[in-house]
C-alpha positions in Angstrom: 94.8 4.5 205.3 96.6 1.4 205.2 98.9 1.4 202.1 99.0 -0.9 199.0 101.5 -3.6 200.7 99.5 -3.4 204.1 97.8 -6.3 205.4 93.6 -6.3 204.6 93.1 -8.6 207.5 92.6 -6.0 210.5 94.5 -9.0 212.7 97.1 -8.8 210.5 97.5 -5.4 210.3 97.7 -4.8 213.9 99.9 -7.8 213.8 102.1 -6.4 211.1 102.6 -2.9 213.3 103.3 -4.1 216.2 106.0 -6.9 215.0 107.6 -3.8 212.8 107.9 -2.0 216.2 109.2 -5.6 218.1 106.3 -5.4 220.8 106.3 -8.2 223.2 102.3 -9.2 223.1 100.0 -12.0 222.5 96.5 -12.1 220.8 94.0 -13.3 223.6 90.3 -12.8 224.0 88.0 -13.4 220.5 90.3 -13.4 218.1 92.3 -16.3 219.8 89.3 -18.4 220.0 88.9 -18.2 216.5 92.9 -19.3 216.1 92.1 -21.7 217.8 89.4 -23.2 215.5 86.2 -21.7 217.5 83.5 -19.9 214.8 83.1 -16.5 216.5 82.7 -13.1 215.3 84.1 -10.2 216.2 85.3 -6.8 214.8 88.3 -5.7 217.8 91.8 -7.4 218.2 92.7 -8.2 222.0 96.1 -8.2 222.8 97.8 -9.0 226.2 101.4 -7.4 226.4 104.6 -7.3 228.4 104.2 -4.1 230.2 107.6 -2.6 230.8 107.9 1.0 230.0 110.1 0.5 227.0 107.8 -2.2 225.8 104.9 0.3 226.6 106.4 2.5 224.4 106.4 0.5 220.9 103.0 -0.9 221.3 101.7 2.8 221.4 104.0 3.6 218.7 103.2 0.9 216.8 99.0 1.5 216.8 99.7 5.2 216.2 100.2 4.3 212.8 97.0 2.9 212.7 94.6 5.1 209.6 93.4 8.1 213.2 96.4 7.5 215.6 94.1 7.0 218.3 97.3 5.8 220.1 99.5 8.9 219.6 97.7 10.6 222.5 98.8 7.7 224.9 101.6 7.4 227.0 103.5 4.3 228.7 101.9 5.3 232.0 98.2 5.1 230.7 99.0 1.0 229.9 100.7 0.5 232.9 97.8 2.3 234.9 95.1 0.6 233.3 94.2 -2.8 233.1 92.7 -2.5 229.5 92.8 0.6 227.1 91.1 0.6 224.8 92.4 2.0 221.0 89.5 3.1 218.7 90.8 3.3 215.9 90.2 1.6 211.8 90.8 -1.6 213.6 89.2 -1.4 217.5 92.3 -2.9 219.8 92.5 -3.2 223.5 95.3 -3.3 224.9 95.8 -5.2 228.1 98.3 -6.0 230.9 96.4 -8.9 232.2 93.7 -11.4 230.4 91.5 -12.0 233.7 94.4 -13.2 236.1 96.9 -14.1 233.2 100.1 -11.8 232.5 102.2 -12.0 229.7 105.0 -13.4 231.0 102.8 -16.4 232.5 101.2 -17.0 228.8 104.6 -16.4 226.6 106.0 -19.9 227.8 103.5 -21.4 225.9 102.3 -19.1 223.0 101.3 -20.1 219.5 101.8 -18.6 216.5 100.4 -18.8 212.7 100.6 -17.1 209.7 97.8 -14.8 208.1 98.4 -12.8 205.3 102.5 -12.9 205.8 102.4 -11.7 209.0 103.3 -13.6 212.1 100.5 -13.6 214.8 101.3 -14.5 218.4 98.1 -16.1 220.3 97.8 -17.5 223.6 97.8 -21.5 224.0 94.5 -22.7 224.8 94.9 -24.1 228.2 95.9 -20.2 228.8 93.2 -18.8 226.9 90.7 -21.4 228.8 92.1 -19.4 231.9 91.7 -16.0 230.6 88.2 -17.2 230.0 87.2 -18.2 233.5 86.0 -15.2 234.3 81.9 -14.5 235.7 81.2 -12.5 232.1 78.5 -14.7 230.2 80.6 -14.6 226.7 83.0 -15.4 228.4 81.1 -18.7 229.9 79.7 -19.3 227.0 83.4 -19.3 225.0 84.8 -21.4 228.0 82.3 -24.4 227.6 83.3 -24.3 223.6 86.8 -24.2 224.2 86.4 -27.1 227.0 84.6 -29.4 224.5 87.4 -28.2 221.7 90.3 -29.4 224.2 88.3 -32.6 225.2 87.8 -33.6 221.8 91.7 -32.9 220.6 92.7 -35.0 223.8 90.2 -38.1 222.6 92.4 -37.7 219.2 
């Protein structure tokens, strides 16, 4: 159970873990539409991460402290193996080492941040999340077009 001091936000919260345990990630997928002004609902955080060994290491560490330490039964290998894992746990997270064809070190360059609830929250610029979102899903189409109109109206000003 997340304690007194803990973030209520389920962002945040995974947010706030993984910046105690100085993981190198990026919100991507739902979630960063919604930072980035799109109305869309979702219940999971989506989260695109460096994926050295070491870095492996605190992100598991970091959701394993999450309210049923899904994460404790994962290991470095399992992130690095798999292109998405997925954490089910009081917040649903899934982790991934690419967003479509988009790594982490391509999409840190020009990363975003804000602040919900005290906590900083990395998220994925939009011209990279417009990438991550050309993909043949149909949400995914569907979020793509939105996020196409949002960029053409901020570049009419």
């Amino acid at each position: 159970m997340p304690s007194s001091s803990s973030p209520v936000d389920p962002l945040a919260r995974v947010c706030a873990l993984l910046n105690q345990h100085q993981a190198a990630y990026l919100v991507v997928g739902a979630q960063a539409c919604i930072l980035h002004g799109l109305v869309r609902t979702t219940e999971d955080v989506d989260i695109l991460i460096e994926e050295s060994e070491e870095n492996c290491q605190r992100v598991i560490d970091a959701l394993s402290q999450l309210e049923d330490r899904a994460a404790a039964e994962l290991t470095p290998r399992d992130l690095v193996e798999n292109v998405v894992v997925k954490v089910a746990d009081e917040v649903e997270v899934d982790v991934s080492r690419r967003a479509w064809k988009i790594s982490y070190e391509e999409a840190a360059p020009s990363a975003l941040s804000v602040d919900i609830e005290g906590v900083t929250v990395p998220y994925v610029s939009l011209e990279i999340l417009m990438a991550t979102k050309d993909t043949y899903r149909e949400q995914d189409q569907l979020d793509l077009a939105q996020l196409r109109e949002l960029a053409r109206r901020r570049a009419d000003g």
